[in-house]
C-alpha positions in Angstrom: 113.5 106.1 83.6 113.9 102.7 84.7 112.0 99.6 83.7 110.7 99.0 87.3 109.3 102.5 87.3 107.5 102.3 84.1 105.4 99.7 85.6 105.0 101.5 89.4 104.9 105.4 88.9 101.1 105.5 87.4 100.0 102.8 90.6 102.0 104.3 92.6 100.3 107.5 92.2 96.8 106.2 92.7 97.9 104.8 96.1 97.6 101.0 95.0 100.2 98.5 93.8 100.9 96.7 90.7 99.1 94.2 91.6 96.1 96.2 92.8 96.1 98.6 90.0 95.9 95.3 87.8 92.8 93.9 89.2 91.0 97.4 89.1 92.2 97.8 85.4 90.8 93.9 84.6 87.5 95.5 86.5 87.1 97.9 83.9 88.3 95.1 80.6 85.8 92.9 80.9 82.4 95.0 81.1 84.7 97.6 78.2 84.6 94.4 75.7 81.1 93.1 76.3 79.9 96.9 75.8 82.0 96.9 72.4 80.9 94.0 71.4 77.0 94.6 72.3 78.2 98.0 70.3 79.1 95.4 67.3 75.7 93.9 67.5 73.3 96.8 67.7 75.4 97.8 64.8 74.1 95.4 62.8 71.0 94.4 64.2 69.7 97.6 65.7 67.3 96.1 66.9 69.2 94.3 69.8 71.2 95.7 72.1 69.6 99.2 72.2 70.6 100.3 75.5 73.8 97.5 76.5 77.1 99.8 75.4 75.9 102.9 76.9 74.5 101.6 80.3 77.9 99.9 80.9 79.9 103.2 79.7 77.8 105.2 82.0 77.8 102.9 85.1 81.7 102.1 84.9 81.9 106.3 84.3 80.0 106.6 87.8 82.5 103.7 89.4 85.4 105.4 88.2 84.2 109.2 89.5 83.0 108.1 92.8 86.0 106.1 93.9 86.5 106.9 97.7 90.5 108.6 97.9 92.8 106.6 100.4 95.5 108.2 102.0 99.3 107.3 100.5 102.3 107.1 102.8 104.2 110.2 103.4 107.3 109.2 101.7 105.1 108.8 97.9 103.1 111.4 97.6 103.4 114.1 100.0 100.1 113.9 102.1 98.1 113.9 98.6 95.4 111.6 98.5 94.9 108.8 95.8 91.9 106.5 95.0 91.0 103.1 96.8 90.1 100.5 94.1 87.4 99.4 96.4 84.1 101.0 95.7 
């Protein structure tokens, strides 16, 4: 497999670009590490924090599920359908 395809085949199959698939990827990062670390706090002070981690795991599980699918070109996919990073 070549090194350009390692980074394209998996964005390619979702109908975005590198790029695109990036920015949706980042989308998901930064809420990910402020629910671990709330995680990290409620740990320890249970107290705090009670509801942060699983609200963000549940509304960014809802994001990802309900993504609207956007047509590919012919030539990549065959008339499947991928998902639009817009939501």
């Amino acid at each position: 497999m070549s090194l350009k395809r390692l980074f394209t085949e998996h964005p390619d199959s979702v109908g975005e670009s590198y790029f695109e698939h990036m920015g949706v990827a980042l989308s998901f990062a930064g809420p990910l590490i402020a629910a671990g670390f709330a995680a990290l706090v409620h740990a320890f002070l249970p107290f705090l924090c009670v509801t942060t981690a699983s609200a963000t795991v549940k509304r960014l599980y809802a994001r990802m599920t309900n993504r609207a699918p956007r047509a590919v070109p012919q030539a990549k996919t065959d008339g499947m359908m991928a998902w639009d990073p817009v939501i």
